[in-house]
N, C-alpha and C positions, 0 to 999 in steps of 0.2 A: 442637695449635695452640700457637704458642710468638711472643715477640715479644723484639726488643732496641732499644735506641736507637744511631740512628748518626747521628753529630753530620757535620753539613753536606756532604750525601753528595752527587754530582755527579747529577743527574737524569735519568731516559731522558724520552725525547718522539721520535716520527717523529724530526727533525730531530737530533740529539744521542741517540743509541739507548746511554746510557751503561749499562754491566752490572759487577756485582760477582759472585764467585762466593762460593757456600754452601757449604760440606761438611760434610755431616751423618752420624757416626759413632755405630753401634750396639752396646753391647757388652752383654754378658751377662756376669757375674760377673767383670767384667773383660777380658773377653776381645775382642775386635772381631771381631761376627760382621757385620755388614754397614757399606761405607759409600756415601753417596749425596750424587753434586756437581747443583749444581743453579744455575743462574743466574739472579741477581735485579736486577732494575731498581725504581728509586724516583721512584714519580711520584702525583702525586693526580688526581683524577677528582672531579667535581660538578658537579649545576645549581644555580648560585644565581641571582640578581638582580643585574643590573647598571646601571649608571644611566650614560649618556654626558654628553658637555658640551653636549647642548640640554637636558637632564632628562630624555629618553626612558628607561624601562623595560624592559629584558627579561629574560626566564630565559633564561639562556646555558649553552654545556657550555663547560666548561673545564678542560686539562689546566695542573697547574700553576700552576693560578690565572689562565690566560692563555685567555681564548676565542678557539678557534680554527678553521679551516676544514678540513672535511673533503670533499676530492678523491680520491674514489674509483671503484671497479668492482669489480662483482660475479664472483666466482671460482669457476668448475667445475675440477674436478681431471679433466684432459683433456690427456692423451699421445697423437698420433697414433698410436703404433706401439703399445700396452700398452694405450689406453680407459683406463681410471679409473688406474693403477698411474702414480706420477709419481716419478721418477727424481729426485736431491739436486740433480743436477746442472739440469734440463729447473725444477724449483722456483726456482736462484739466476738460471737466465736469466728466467725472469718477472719476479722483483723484480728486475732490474739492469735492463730495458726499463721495468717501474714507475718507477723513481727516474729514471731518463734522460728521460722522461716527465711530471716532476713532479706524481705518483699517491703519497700517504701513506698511503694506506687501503685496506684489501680488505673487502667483507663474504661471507661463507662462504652462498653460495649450494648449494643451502639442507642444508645439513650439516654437522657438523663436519671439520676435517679432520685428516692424519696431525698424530702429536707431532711431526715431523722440520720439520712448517710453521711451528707455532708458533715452536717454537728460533728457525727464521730468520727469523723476523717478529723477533723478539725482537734476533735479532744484527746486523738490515740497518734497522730502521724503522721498522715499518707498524703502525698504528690495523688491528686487526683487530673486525671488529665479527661476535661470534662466533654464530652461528645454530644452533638445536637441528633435527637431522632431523625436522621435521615439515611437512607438504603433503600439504592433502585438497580441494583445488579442485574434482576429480570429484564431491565428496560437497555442495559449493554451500554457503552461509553460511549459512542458517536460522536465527535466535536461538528459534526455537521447541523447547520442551522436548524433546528426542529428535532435534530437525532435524538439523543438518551434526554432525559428530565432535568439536567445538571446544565445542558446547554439551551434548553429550550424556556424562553421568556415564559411563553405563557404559566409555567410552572413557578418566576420568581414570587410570588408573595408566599407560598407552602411552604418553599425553602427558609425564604427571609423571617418567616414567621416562626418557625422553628429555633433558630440561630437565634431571636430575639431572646425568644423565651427563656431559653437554657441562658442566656448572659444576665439577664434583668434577674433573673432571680437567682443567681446562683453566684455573681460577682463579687458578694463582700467575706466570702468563705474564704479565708487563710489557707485551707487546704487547697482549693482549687488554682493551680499552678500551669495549665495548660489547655487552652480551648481548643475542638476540632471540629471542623464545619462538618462532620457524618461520616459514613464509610460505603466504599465500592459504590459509588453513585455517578461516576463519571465526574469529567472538569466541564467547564464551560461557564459562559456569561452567570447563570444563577450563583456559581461557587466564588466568582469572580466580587460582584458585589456583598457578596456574603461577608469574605475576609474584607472588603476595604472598611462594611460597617465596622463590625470588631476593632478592628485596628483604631479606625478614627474614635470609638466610645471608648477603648480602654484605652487609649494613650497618655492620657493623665492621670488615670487609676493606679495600675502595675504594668504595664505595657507587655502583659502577660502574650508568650508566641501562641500565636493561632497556626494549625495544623488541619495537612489535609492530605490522605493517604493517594486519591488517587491526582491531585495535580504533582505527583512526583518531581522532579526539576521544576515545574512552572513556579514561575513568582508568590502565588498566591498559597505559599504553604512556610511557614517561618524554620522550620525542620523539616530532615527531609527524611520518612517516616515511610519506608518499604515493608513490604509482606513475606518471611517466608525469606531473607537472603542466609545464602550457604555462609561457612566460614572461611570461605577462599576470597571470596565476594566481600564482605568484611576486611579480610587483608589487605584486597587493593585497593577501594574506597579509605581503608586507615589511613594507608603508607601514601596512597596520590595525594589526599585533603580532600576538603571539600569546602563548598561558600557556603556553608552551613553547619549544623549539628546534624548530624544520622543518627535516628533512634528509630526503630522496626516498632511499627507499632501492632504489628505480629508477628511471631517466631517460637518454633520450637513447639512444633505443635504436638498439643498433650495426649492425645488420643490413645490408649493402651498401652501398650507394652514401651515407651518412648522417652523423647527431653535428652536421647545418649549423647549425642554428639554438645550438649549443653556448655560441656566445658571449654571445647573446641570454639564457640563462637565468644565466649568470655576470654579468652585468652588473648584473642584481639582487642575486644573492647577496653578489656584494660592496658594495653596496651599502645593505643595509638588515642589522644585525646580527643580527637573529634567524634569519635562512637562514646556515645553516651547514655549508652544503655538498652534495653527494649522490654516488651511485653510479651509472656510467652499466652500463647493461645489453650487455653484457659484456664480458669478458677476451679470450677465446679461442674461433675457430672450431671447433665439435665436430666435423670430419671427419676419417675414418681412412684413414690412409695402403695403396691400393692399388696394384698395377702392371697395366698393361692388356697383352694379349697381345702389344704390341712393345717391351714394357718400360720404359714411360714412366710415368712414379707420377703417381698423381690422389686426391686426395681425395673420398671418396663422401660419402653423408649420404641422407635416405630415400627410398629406391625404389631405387635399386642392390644392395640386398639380396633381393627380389624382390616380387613381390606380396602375398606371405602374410606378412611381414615388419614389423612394427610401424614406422610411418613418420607422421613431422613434416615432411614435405618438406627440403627447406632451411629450417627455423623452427630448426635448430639451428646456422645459420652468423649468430651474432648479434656476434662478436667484434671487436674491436680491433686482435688483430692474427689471423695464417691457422696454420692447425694447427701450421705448424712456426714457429710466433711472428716470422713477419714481418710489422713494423708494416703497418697500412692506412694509406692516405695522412692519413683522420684523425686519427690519432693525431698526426701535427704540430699540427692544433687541439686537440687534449685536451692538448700539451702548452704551446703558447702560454695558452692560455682558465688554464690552472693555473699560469701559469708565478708564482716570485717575488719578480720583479721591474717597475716596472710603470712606463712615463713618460708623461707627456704632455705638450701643447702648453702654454705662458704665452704667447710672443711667438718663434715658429719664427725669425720672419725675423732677430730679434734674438739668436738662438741662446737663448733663455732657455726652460726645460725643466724641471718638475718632477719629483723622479727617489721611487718610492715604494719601499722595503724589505716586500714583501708575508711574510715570514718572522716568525717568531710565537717563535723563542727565538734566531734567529742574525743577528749583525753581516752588512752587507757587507763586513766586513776581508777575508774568505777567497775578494774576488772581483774581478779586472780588469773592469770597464766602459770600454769601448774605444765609436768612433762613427766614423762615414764617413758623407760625401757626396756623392752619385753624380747624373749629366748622362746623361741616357740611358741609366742602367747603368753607366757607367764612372766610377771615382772620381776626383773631384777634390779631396779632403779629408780626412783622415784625425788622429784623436785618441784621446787618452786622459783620463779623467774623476778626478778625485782626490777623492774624498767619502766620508765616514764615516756611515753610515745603522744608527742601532739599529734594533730589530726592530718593523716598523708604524711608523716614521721617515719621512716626506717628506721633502727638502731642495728648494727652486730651483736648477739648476746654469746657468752661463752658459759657451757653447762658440762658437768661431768659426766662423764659417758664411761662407762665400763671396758677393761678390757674386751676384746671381741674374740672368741675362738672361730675359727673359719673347719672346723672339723665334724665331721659327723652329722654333714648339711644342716647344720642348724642355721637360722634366720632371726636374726635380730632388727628389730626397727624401736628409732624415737618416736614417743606419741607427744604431741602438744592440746591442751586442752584454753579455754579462755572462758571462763565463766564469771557471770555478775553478781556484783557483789551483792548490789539491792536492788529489792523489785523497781522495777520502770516501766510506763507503757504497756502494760501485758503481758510484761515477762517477768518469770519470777526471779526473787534470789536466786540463786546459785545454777543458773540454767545456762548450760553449754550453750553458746552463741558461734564458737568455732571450732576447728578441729585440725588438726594435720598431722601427715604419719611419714617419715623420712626412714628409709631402710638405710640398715647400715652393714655395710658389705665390703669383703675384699676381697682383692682378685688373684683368691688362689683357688684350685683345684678343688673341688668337692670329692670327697671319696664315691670309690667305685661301688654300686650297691650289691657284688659279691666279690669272695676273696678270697674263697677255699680252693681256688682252681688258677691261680695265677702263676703257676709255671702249666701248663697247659698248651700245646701249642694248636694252631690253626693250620686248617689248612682246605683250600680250596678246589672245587674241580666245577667244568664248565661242560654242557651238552649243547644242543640245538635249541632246546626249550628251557634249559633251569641252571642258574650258579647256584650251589652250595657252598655254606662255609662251615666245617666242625671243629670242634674240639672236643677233648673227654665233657666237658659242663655245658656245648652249647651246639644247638643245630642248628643252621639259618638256611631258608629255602626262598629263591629268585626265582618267580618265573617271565622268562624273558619274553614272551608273548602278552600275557595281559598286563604285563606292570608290576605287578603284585607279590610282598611276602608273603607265599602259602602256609610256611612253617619257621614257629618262633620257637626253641625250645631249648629251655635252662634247666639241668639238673633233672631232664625227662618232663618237665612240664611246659604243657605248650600253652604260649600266650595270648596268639591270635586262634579264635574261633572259625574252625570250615574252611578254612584259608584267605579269610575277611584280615588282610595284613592292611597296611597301612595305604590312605587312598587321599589324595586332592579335595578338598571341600572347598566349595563356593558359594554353597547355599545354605540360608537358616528357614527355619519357619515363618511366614510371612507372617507382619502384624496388620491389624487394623492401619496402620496408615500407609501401609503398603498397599492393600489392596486399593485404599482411595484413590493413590498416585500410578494403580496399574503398574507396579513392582512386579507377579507374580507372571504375568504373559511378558512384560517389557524389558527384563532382563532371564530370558528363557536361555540366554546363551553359557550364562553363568551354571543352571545348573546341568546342562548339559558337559555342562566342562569336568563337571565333578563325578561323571561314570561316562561320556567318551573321550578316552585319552589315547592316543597312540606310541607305543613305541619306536624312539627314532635309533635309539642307540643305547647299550648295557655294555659295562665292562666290571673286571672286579682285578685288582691288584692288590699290592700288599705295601702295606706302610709301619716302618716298626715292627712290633711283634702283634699287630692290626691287621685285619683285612676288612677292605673298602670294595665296595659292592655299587658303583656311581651309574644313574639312569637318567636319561633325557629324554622327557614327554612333550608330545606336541598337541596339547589341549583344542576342544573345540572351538575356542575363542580366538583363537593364531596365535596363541601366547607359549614361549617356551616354559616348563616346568621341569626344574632340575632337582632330583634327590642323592642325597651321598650319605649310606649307611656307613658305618666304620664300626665292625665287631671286635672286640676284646678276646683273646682266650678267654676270659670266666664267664663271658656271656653279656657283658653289658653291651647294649646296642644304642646308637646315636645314631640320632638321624638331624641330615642338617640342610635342611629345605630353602629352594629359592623358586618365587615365581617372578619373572620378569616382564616388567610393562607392555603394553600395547603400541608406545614407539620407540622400542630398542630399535638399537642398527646393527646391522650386520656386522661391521668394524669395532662396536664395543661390546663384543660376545665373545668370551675366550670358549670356545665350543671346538668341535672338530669339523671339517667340511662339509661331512655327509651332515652333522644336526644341522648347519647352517643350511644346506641346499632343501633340506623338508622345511626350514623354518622358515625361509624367506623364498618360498613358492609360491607362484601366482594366488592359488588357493589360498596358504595359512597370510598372506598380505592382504588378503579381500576381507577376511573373517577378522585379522587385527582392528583393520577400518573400522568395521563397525561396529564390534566392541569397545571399539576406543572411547565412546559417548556411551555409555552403559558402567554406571560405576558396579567394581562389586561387590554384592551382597556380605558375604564373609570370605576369609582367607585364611585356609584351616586344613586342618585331615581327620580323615576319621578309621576308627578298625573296631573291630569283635571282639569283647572279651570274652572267655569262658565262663558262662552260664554261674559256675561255682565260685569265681572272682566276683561275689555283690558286697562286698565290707569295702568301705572307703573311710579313710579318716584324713582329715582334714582343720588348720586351725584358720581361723582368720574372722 
């Protein structure tokens, strides 16, 4: 161990990955028997205390002195063609889809990885938060003397040797910014000693935090680095504090059709400075590139190896992007939700726009922020933005915005673009880094979508089984028994198909990580809700030269479900739907008696209970178009 002083050296960080080289020459009685180059970056690491401008407290990580956000994903070294064996090349296209991505972090799921990674972490970027091979989940958590491998002595040198290993050689990498004693292996005496080595070896290094997913709260973990929390969970860990940083060091698991709720858990994070960020679960689909007998290449994963075959199903296509690292369509939200740059609304109408520099050591100098605004999609606007933003800088900017017509439902929004000037890191010139799109709207009336029939009058009649509502241009059909508009018709064309009118949805297609988490059996209530509804009560009155057609359902879930159509003489129908929680109260229901007395029935209260702990699926309607309705246009 040796040290020098270098006077005001240019700093690496993610962002500015600046490097110096070393060369270290070994001689022997003068001679040079060995020399050894090596590249170094200067940067500092620690959690201190920080105090904001309300007085709030926290323990922050900060590189640089600068607390910062860690946007990351979890990495398997995963080749289609080679399994574990990863090519220099198949490495720099990961980090260059990372960085295109706005991803500064990897954490080494769960093992270390080749030297050839670090380097390039090193030369391109990235906060590696470095993980020692250890996983004994088979073996279960037990803090009991002897229980799981994590508490059991006999097992300390495997562990300690581990931990060793991954520090000794992997310590003077400027990238690596985070050590973590393994993952799901339990806590106990082995984990115990594990962190105090680390701690006491690096603490004259960079006193880089050591991490440890399953000692959650205990001592022996410097963040506090959960699996999998909601964004409710997030909110109240933000808003209570914590005696630490919270950084997930899994979330938002990637598996199929997924990463939605993305934004929802960044919304916190940026938000409340003690979440500082996380890693979503994963990089990259683990399937191996095969050809099928007419030479078409597929990617397998378990059971295509055969029966006797060690198999995860599909539990190994968790990634971001597909074997041969083409993005998922998610990954445009993993890179918007990271992106940074960040605007929002003061006064749209007025062009005025709050622009935020989300960048933690770099200027917006090295960025064109350009904006356009568009009528249907098509631009009628177009500008450039001139603003100087330090790093965590807001400014107001003021841009011209066009008259807005609010007629003939047209939609107008701002676009904001943020593109670099010059290549850097893996990213090219002129490559969108950010984006945001601000609607711009007012609050008048849309016109009606017909208008040839507007002295037209209504009128209603009522039976046992069905309201009607007519006019010369429109026929509306209630039937007071199943719920249901049987007949929608404008101008003689009917809208609803077979009398598939408008109905409750609470259910989508389940994905892949629904079935994982037993979604499709564990909220069976939801879709039951969505074809058993009961009728509590129908009426239809008249409002204006309107008639209102209002229905109150009492769902399989104990949930009330309220619909109020209001027809127009010329036919135009609104519908304006409420579904109400699982813990209303009787007292904050403006209902009539009789819906209260089915709502708050021994029964529909027993069925609330238990839906109340079953989120739901979707919340939505659905109906039949006619067969000869298949043209849809659409802009966006």
């Amino acid at each position: 161990r040796f040290s020098k002083t270098i006077k005001n050296p240019l700093t690496w960080t993610s962002e500015s990955p600046n490097l110096y080289s070393l060369v270290m020459t070994v001689k022997q009685n003068g001679v040079v028997t060995e020399v050894i180059p090596f590249t170094v970056g200067f940067r500092s690491i620690e959690i201190k205390e920080v105090v904001d401008p309300t007085g709030r407290k926290d323990q922050l990580f900060l590189v640089n002195g600068q607390p910062i956000l860690l946007k990351g994903v979890n990495v398997h070294e995963h080749n289609p063609k080679t399994g574990h064996y990863m090519t220099e090349d198949l490495l720099i296209r990961d980090f260059e889809l990372m960085k295109l991505h706005n991803i500064n972090t990897v954490r080494l799921a769960h093992y270390t990885q080749s030297r050839r990674f670090y380097e390039l972490c090193d030369i391109y970027g990235l906060y590696v938060y470095d993980e020692a091979n250890i996983e004994s989940h088979g073996m279960y958590y037990s803090l009991s003397k002897g229980g799981g491998l994590g508490n059991n002595p006999d097992w300390i040198i495997p562990h300690m040797d581990r931990v060793k290993n991954m520090y000794e050689r992997n310590k003077n990498h400027p990238s690596v910014t985070i050590w973590s004693l393994g993952n799901e292996a339990g806590n106990g005496y082995n984990f115990y000693q594990a962190y105090l080595w680390v701690k006491e070896q690096d603490e004259e290094w960079m006193a880089r935090p050591v991490n440890y997913e399953r000692a959650l709260w205990e001592w022996n973990t410097d963040m506090y680095v959960p699996q999998y929390p909601t964004a409710k969970w997030l909110a109240e860990i933000g808003e209570k504090g914590s005696d630490r940083p919270v950084v997930p060091s899994e979330y938002s698991h990637a598996m199929g059709n997924s990463n939605g709720n993305l934004a929802l858990q960044w919304d916190e994070i940026y938000k409340y400075p003690n979440l500082q960020g996380g890693y979503i679960w994963d990089w990259v689909d683990q399937g191996i590139e095969e050809t099928d007998k007419n030479g078409v290449m597929y990617w397998t994963y378990g059971g295509d190896y055969g029966v006797n075959a060690p198999s995860d199903g599909n539990f190994l296509l968790n990634g971001v992007v597909s074997p041969d690292r083409t993005p998922h369509p998610a990954m445009n939200e993993v890179k918007y939700v990271h992106q940074n740059f960040a605007v929002k609304d003061v006064d749209a109408l007025a062009g005025k726009f709050n622009i935020t520099n989300r960048f933690f050591f770099t200027t917006s100098e090295g960025y064109d922020i350009t904006y356009n605004v568009t009528r249907n999609g098509v631009k009628v606007k177009t500008g450039k933005i001139e603003v100087q933003l330090a790093p965590q800088e807001t400014k107001e900017v003021t841009i011209d915005i066009p008259a807005i017509k609010a007629d003939n439902n047209d939609e107008y929004f701002v676009n904001f673009e943020f593109s670099q000037k010059k290549a850097s890191h893996l990213v090219p010139k002129g490559y969108i880094v950010a984006i945001e799109q601000i609607k711009l709207s007012k609050d008048e009336a849309a016109k009606p979508l017909y208008t040839g029939a507007r002295g037209a009058k209504l009128k209603s009649t009522t039976t046992d089984t069905e309201i009607t509502v007519k006019s010369s241009a429109v026929n509306f059909v209630f039937n007071k028994e199943s719920g249901l508009v049987t007949s929608y018709k404008v101008n003689g064309t009917e809208y609803f198909d077979k009398g598939f009118g408008l109905q409750p949805n609470f259910w989508r297609g389940p994905n892949d990580n629904d079935y994982g988490n037993g979604m499709p059996n564990r909220l069976q209530v939801w879709k039951q809700s969505s074809k058993d509804f009961n009728v509590v009560e129908a009426k239809v009155y008249d409002e204006g030269n309107n008639v209102v057609v209002e229905a109150n359902y009492l769902l399989a879930a104990g949930n009330l479900y309220i619909v109020k159509y209001t027809i127009d003489p010329a036919g135009v129908l609104k519908a304006d739907i409420k579904f109400t929680s699982t813990d209303m109260k009787a007292s904050e229901t403006e209902v009539s008696e009789a819906t209260k007395l089915a709502t708050f029935s021994p029964g529909a209260d027993a069925a609330r209970k238990i839906s109340s702990e079953l989120n739901v699926p979707r919340i939505g309607v659905r109906f039949r178009l006619p067969v000869k309705m298949n043209k849809v246009k659409y802009f966006g």
